[in-house]
C-alpha positions in Angstrom: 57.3 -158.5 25.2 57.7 -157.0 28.2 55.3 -154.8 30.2 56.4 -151.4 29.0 56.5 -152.3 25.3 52.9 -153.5 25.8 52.0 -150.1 27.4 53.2 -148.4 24.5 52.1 -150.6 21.8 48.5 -150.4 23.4 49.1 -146.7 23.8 49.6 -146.3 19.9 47.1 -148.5 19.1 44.5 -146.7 21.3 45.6 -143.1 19.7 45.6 -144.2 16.4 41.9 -145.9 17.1 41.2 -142.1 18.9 42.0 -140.4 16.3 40.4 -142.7 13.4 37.4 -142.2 15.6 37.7 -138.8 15.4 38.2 -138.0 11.6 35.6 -140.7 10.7 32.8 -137.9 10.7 34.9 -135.6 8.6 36.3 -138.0 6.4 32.6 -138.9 5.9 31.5 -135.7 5.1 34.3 -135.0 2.8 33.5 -138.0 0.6 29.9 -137.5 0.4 30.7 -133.5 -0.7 33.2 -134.9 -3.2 31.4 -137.3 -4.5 28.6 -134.5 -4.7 30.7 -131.9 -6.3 31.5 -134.2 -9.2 28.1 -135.1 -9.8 27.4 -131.3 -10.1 30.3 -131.2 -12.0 29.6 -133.5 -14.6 25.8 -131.9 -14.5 27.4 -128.8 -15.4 29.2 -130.0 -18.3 26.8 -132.1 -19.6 24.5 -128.6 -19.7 26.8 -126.1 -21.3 28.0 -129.0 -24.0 24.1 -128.9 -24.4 23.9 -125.1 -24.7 27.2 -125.6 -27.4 25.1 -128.0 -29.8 22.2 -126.1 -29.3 24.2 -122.7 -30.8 25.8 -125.2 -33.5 21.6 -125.9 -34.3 20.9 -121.7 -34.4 23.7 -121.5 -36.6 23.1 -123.4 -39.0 19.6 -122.4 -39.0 20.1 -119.1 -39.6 23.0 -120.0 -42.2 20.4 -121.8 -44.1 18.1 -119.2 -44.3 20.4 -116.3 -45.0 20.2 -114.7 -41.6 23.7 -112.6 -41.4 22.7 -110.9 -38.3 21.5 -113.7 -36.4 24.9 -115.8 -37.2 26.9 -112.9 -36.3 25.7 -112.5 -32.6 26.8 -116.2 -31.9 29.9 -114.4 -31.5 31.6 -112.2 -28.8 31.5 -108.6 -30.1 35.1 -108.7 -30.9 35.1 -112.5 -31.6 37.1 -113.5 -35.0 37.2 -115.7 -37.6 40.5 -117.3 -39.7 40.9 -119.1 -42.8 43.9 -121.7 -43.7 45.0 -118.4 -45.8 45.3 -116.5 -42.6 42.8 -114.3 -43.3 41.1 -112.8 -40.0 37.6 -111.1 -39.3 37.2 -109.4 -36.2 34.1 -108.4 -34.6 30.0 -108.8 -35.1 29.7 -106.4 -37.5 32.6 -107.4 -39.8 31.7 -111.3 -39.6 28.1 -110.0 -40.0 29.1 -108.2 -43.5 31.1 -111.2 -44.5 28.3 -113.8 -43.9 25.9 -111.4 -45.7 28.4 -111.0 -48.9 28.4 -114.8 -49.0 24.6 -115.2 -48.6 24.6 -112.3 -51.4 26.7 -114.2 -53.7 24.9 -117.5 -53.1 21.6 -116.9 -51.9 20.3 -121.0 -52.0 23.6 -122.4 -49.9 23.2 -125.0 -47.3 25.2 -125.7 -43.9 25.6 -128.8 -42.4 27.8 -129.3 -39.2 29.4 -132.2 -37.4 30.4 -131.8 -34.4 33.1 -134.3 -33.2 34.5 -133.0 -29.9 33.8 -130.5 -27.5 36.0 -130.2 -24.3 36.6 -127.3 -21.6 40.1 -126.8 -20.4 38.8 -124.7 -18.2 35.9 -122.7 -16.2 33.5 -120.8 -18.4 35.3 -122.1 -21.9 35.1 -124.7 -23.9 36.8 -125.6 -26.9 35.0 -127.4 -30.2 36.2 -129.4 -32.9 34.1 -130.3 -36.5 33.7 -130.3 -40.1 31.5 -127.7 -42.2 29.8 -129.0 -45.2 28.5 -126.1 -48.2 26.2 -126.8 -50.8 25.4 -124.3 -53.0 23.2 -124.2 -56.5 26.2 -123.4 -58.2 28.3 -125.9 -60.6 31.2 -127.9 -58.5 30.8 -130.1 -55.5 30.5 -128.9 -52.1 33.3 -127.4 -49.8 34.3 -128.6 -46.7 36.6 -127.1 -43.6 37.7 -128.3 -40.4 36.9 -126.0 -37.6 38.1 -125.0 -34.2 35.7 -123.0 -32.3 37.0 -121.4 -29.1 33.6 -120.9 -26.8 33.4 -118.7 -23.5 30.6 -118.4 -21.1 29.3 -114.6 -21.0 26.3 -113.5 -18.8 25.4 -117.3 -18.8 25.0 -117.4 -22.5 27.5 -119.6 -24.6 29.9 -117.1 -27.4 32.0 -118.3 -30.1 35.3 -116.4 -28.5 37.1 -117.2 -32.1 36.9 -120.1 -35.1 39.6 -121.4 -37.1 39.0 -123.2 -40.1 41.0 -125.0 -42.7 39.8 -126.4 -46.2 39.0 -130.1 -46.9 38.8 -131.7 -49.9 35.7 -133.9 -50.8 36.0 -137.0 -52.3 33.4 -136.8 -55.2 32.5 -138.1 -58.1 30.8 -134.4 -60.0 33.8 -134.1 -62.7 32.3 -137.4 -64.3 28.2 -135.8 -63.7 28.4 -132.5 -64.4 27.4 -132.6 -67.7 23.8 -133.5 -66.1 23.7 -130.5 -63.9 21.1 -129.2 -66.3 18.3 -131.8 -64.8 18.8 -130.3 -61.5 15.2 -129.1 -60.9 11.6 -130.3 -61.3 10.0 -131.2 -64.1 6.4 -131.9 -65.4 4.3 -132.9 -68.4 0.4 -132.7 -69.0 -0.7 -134.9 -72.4 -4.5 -136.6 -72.6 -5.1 -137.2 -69.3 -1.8 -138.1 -68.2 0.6 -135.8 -66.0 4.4 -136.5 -65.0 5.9 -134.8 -62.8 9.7 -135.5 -61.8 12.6 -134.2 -59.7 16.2 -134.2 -59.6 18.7 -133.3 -57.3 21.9 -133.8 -56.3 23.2 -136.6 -53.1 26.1 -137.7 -51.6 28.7 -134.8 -51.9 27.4 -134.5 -55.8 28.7 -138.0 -56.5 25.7 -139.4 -57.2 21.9 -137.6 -58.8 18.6 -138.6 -58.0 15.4 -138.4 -59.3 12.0 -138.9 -57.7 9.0 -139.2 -60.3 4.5 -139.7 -59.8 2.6 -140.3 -62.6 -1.4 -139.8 -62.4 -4.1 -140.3 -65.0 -7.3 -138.4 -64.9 -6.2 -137.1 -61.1 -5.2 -140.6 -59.7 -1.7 -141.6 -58.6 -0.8 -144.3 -61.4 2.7 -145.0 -60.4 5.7 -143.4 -58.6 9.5 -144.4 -58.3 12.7 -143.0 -58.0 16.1 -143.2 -60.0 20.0 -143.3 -58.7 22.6 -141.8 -61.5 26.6 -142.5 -61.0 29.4 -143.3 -62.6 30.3 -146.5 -63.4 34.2 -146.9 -63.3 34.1 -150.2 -64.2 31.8 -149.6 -67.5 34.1 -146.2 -68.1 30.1 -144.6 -68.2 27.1 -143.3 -66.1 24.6 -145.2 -64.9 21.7 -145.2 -63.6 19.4 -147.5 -61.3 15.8 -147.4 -61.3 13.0 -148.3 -58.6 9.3 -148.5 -59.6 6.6 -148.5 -56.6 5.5 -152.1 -58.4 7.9 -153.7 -57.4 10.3 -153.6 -60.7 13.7 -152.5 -61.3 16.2 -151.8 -63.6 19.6 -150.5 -64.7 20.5 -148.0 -67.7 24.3 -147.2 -68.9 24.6 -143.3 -70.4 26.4 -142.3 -73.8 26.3 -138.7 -74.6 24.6 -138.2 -77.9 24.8 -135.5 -80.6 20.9 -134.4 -79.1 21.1 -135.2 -75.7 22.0 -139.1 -74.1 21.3 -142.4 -75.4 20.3 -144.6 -72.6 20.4 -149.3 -72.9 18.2 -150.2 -70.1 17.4 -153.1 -69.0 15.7 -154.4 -65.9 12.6 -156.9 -64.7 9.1 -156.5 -63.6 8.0 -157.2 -60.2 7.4 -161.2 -61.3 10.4 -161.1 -63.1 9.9 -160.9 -66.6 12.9 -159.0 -68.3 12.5 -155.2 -69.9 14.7 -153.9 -72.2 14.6 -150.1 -74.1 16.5 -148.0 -75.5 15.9 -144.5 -74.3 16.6 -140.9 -75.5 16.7 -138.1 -73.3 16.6 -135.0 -75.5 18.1 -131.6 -74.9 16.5 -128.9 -77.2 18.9 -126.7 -78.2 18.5 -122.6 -76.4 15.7 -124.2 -74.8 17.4 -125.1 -71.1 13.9 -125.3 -69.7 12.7 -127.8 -72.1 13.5 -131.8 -72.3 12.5 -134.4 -74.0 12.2 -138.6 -73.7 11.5 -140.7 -75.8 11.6 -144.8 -75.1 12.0 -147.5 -78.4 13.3 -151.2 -79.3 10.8 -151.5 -76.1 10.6 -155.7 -75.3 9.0 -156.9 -72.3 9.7 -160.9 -72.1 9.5 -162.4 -75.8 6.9 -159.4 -76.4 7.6 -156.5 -78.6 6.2 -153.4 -77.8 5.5 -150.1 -79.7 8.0 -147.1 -78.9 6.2 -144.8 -77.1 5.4 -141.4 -78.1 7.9 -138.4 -77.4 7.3 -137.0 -73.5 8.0 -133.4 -73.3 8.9 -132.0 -70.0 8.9 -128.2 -68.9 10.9 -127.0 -66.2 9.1 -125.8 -63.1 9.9 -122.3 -62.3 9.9 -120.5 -59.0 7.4 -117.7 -58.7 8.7 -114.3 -57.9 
């Protein structure tokens, strides 16, 4: 290398060093405010996905309690709202009178929401993907939609811009059931000391029903214990499992009788000593509010025991 290509390669190398030198600072800088701006970033996200869930929470809050007006202002003032059928709502007050129609014709039903995306394509809106569950007291199981909620930021408070939703259908087991939709409810019985009191209710998209039960005598818990009812597709009937707070447990398959159902249990004690029954749980005919049980063939080991006397349950009614 001669002289002047050393001048000129130390040249280079000293301008390049010069100006590395000189852009250090700002290339610094730069990194720290990028690395700050995405922090803030993501803080900001994280809060308005916050602010979302927290308006999925007040709606179905005020779903759940019948509130049209309060669900309606989620939305913009001329948000909307679509159905699979095409059907559009536009604005508070027309979503309000739509929501209070619904909570009109089914004053007792239930929201649940599941959220399973929310993203923002871009500053001040965000865009919210889920499933809808309703329960109401009427016969059927419940109905389900996929939604799309379309979210924008207005005076620092999150609005539902527009929803689209589209019917699901729910897997569920209520066509084989729904000839015990009558024991939805509670129950009770008072007889010589003894009180029963007993609940049933529906589970699991109306697949399955269950029923809680306490027994007391003379005022003192005796007993308590719950009960699963399904279908058993392998038996071709319902059954039923059953839990006692002693420790025992038991299984029972249904056949529909002229009076009611005829119940086979059979089960063991907390020790392990086998129970069998056979069980009748009678439907009084006009009477929907009135039901009656009656256990026999009652064998507990290698013991037989007396049928027990007929239990007759009243419905408990909601005061007015």
């Amino acid at each position: 290398m001669n002289t002047l290509d050393f001048r000129r390669l130390f040249s280079a190398r000293s301008l390049s060093r010069a100006v590395f030198h000189a852009m250090a600072p700002a290339l610094f800088l730069f990194g720290v405010h990028a690395t700050a701006g995405a922090a803030e970033n993501a803080d900001a996200v994280k809060s308005a996905e916050a602010a979302i869930r927290a308006s999925g929470d007040a709606f179905t809050k005020a779903f759940n309690r019948g509130d049209a007006k309060t669900v309606a202002e989620l939305w913009t003032p001329d948000g909307t709202v679509a159905d699979d059928q095409g059907e559009m709502t536009r604005g508070r007050k027309a979503i309000e009178a739509e929501y209070a129609a619904l909570f009109k014709e089914h004053p007792h039903a239930k929201i649940q929401i599941a959220i399973q995306s929310i993203e923002f394509p871009a500053p001040g809106t965000a865009v919210e993907d889920g499933v809808t569950t309703i329960t109401t007291s009427r016969p059927g199981p419940p109905r389900a939609s996929r939604y799309t909620a379309v979210h924008v930021r207005v005076d620092g408070q999150w609005l539902m811009a527009s929803v689209r939703e589209s019917t699901v259908d729910v897997p569920s087991s209520y066509a084989r059931l729904q000839d015990l939709e009558f024991l939805v409810g509670k129950w009770q019985a008072t007889s010589g000391g003894i009180a029963v009191k007993t609940e049933f209710q529906w589970i699991a998209n109306k697949s399955f029903l269950k029923r809680e039960y306490q027994t007391a005598r003379d005022g003192v818990a005796a007993s308590s214990g719950f009960q699963i009812i399904g279908w058993d597709a392998q038996a071709g009937k319902i059954r039923s499992w059953s839990f006692d707070s002693s420790g025992g447990h038991g299984t029972a398959l249904w056949t529909p009788a002229a009076d009611g159902w005829q119940l086979v249990s059979r089960g063991q004690t907390t020790d392990g000593t086998p129970t069998a029954s056979r069980d009748r749980l009678i439907r009084v005919p006009g009477e929907p509010n009135v039901l009656g049980w009656q256990s026999s063939d009652r064998h507990l080991g290698n013991v037989d025991l007396p049928d027990s006397a007929e239990v007759v349950l009243d419905r408990v009614t909601s005061k007015k």
